[in-house]
N, C-alpha and C positions, 0 to 999 in steps of 0.2 A: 504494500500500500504506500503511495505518494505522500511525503512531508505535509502534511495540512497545517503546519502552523501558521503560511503564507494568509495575508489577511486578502489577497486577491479572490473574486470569486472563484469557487470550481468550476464554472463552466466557461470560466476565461482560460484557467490555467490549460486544460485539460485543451482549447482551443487551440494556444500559443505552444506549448509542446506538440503536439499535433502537429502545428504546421510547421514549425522549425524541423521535424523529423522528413515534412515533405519537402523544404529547402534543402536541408544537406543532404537529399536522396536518399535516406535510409529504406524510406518510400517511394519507389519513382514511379513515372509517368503508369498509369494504367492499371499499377498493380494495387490490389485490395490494401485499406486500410482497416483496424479494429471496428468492431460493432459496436452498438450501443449498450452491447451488454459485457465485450468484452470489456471496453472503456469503464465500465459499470463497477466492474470485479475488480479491472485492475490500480482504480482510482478510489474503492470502495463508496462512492456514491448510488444513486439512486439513477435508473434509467431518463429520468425525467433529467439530469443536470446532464449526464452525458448524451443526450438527445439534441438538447439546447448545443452543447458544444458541436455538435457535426450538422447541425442548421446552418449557423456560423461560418462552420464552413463552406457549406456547399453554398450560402451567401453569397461569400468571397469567390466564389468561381473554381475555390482549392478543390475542391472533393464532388466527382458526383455520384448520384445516388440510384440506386437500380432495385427496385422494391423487388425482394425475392434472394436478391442475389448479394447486397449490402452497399458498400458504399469505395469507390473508385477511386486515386491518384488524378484529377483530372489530364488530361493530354493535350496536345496546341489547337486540337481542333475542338476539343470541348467547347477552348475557352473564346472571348469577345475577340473580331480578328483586333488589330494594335490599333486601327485607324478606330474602331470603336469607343478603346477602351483609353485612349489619351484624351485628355480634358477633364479627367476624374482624377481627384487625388486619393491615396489609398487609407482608408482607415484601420485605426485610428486617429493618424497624422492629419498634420495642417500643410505637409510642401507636398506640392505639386510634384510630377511627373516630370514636365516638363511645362518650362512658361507661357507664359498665356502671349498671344500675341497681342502688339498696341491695341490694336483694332478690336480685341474680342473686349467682352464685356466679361468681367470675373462675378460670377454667382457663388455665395458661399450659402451652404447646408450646414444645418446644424439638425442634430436629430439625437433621440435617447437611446434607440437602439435599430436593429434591421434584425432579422431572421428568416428561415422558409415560409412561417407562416406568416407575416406581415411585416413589411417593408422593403424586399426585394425588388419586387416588379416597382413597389416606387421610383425605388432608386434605380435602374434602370431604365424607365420611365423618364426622369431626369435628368440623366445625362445625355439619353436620346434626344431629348428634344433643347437641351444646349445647345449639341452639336450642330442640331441642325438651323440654329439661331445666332451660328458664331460664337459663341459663348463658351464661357470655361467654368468648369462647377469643382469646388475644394469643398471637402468634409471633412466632418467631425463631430465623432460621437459623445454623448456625455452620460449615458449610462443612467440617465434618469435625476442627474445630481444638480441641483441648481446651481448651484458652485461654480462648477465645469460649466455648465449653459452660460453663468456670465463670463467666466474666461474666456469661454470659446469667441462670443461676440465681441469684446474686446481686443481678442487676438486676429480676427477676421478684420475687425476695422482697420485694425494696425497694415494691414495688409492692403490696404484699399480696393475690399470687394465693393463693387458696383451697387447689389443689391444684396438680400438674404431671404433664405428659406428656413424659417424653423418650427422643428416639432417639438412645443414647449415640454419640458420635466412635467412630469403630473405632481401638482403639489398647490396647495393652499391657495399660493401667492406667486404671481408674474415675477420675476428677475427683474429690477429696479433697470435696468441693461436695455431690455425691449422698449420697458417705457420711455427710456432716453431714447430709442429708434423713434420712436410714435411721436413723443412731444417734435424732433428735429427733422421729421416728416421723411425719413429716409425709406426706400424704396423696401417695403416688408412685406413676407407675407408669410401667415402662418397653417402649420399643418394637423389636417384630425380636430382638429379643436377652435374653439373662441374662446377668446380671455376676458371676461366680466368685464364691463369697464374700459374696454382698449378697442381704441376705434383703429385696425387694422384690418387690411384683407385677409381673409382666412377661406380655405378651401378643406371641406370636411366631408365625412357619410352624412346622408340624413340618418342619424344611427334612432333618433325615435319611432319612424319606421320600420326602419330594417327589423327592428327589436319587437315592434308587433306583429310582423310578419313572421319572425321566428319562432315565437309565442305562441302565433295562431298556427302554424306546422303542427308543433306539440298536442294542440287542443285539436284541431281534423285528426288527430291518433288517439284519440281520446284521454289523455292524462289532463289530467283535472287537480293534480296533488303536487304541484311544481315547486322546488327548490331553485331559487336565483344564488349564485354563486357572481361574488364581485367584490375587487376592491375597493377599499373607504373612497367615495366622491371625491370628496379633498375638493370640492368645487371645479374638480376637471368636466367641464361640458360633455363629454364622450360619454363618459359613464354616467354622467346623470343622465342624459337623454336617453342610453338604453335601459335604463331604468323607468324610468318612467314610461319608456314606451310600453315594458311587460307589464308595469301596470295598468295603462293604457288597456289593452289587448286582453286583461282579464275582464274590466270594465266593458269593454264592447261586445265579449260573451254573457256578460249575466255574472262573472264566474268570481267569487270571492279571492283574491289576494293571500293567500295566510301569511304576511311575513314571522309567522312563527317558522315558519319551514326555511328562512334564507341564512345563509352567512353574507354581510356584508361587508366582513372586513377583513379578508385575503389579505396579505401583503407578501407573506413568501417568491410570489411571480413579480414582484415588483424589480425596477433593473437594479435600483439600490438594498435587495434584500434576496436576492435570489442566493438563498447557500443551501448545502445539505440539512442543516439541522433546523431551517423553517419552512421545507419543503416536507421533510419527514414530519414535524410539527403539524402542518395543515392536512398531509393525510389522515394521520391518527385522530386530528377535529373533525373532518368529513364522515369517516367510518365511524365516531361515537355517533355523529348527526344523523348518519342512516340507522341507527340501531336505536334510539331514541324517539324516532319517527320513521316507521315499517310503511305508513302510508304513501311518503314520496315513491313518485313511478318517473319521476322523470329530472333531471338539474339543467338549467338555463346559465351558461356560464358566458359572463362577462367576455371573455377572452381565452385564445385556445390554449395555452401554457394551464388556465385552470380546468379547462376541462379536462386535462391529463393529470390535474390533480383527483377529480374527480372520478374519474374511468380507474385509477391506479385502486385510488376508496372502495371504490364498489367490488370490485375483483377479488381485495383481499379479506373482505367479510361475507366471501363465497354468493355477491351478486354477478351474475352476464348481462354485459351490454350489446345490444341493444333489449335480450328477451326478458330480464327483467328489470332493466334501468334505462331509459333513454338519457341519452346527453347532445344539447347543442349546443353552441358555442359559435364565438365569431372568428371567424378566420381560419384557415388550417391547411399546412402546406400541401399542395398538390399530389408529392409524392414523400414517404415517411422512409425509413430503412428501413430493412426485414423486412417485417408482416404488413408493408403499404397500405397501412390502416387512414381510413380517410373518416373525420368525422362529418357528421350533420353539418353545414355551419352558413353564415351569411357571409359571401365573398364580395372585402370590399371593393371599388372601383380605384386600384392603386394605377394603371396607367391613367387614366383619365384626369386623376389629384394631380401626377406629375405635369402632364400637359398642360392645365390649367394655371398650375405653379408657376411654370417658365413664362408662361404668356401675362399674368400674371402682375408679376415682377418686373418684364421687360415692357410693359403696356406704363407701369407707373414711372419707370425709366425715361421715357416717351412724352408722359404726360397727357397722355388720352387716354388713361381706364382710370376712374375714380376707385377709393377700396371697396371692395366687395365682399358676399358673404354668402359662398357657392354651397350646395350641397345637391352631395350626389347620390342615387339609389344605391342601394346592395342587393347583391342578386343570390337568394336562397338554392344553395348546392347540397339534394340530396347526400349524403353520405354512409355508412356502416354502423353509426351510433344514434339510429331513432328505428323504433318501431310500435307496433299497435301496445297502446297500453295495457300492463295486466293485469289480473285482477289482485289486489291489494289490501291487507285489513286498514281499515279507518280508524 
């Protein structure tokens, strides 16, 4: 078992060794890397951190992934050709690649995190459509940390990006940093979310929708006994909104609410709290929560890292999902390692945010797009983890 004393997460560390193993070719080109369960064993964490870690990578373009078969060395033609993938800087760094030419316009990103299930295709998304705008895009992550969020902005000005894209930290309060954007009218725009109070463009899901629609999924299979699985609001608009929408969505069946049945205060999938011992923490809360209440048939989870909290719960107090637990959730990558398990989930419109993004930002650059405050549908993707409700004591 690996040195855990290091205060970095596990599913960085486990990341960063990983892919140092595929720089010095320990790994090379083609040839299989560890599963997520070997990763599991030999890092003594839980499948769920080592899952996270080879998202990460298959993010990054390092690793791909072949459901059935596990997970790949990527090879030169996996990856973006070069003309693609130049004008992106590599995260989690702030230098470029290579310089931006006079002419191009430097867009800086800032974001809390990326993974298979959400934020990939954004970011891809965004640098496509850079490119095809002359533009030059520098990232950087901040792992959910306000801190980092106003470093980053700071460090991007110093830089003299043109404009910014950011996807604010989920937490209480705005970074005093944005607001100095806002008040000095600089070219902003932000992502997934509205910040109370900050007159800013912002390009989001309608997630109150999305959230009654995936609600109403549940209830056409007739589960009636719904647990919502979600981190504390913290006044992040994302999560309140799909909140409200499943309220919503019980309201528009007749169908009473119980939030006796909810947890809404996750924080273990938070990017600033993701470690082994609050991930083991929240399942061992989940599995007393089902054993406490036999009547849930189904969990509504905020976001897909929890609904792997959830599926992991239910399994080990000898429930099957989907025959005797449904679970949906938002988001969930396309293709998983091993077992290509896909859940139920509402699939956001991440090319669509990116494109909107650059246009966006480059529209306030210009001076002809006032800020706005876009929102776009989600589109409900059957998957593996919903099926007809069963019958349940009350």
């Amino acid at each position: 078992m690996k040195d855990m004393a290091s205060s970095i997460p596990m599913y960085e560390r486990i990341f960063n060794e990983t892919k140092r193993l595929i720089e010095t070719q320990v790994y090379r080109e083609g040839e299989k890397v560890p599963s997520e369960k070997e990763l599991a064993d030999e890092y003594g964490v839980s499948r769920i951190t080592s899952k996270k870690a080879l998202d990460l990578l298959a993010a990054e373009g390092v690793i791909v992934r072949m459901p059935g078969k596990g997970s790949f060395v990527a090879t030169e033609k996996d990856r973006l050709p070069e003309e693609a993938g130049a004008g992106i800087s590599s995260a989690p760094g702030l230098s470029p690649r290579q310089p931006a030419a006079k002419s191009e316009k430097m867009i800086g990103l800032i974001l809390t995190d990326f993974s298979a299930s959400y934020g990939t295709r954004l970011l891809y998304s965004l640098e496509e459509f850079t490119r095809k705008n002359d533009c030059f895009l520098v990232l950087r992550r901040t792992l959910g940390d306000q801190g980092s969020e106003e470093a980053a902005i700071q460090k991007m000005r110093s830089l003299g990006v043109d404009g910014l894209i950011v996807f604010p930290a989920q937490g209480e309060y705005f970074n005093a940093e944005i607001l100095k954007l806002v008040i000095a009218r600089f070219p902003l725009v932000l992502i997934d979310r509205k910040l109370k109070g900050v007159a800013a463009a912002s390009i989001s899901t309608d997630n109150t929708h999305a959230a009654v629609r995936a609600a109403g999924h549940l209830f056409d299979l007739g589960h009636r006994h719904i647990s919502l699985l979600s981190p504390p609001p913290r006044d992040t608009t994302a999560i309140e909104e799909r909140i409200e929408g499943f309220v919503s969505a019980h309201a528009d069946r007749g169908i009473a609410a119980d939030r006796e049945l909810w947890i809404s205060d996750v924080t273990a999938t938070l990017p600033d709290a993701f470690s082994e011992n609050n991930i083991e923490r929240e399942i061992a809360r989940i599995m007393e929560h089902l054993r406490r209440h036999p009547e849930i048939t189904a969990f509504f989870a905020i976001e897909y890292y929890i609904a792997l909290l959830a599926k992991e719960a239910a399994e080990r107090i000898g429930l099957r999902v989907p025959e005797d637990l449904s679970v949906i959730c938002f988001d969930s990558p396309t293709l998983n390692v091993g077992e290509g398990y896909l859940f139920t989930h509402m699939r956001q419109s991440e090319e669509e945010m990116g494109r909107l993004a650059i246009e966006t930002v480059l529209g306030i650059l210009n001076g002809d797009m006032p800020a706005t405050d876009s929102r776009l549908p989600a589109e409900l993707v059957a998957g593996a983890s919903t099926a007809q409700a069963p019958k349940r004591k009350s």
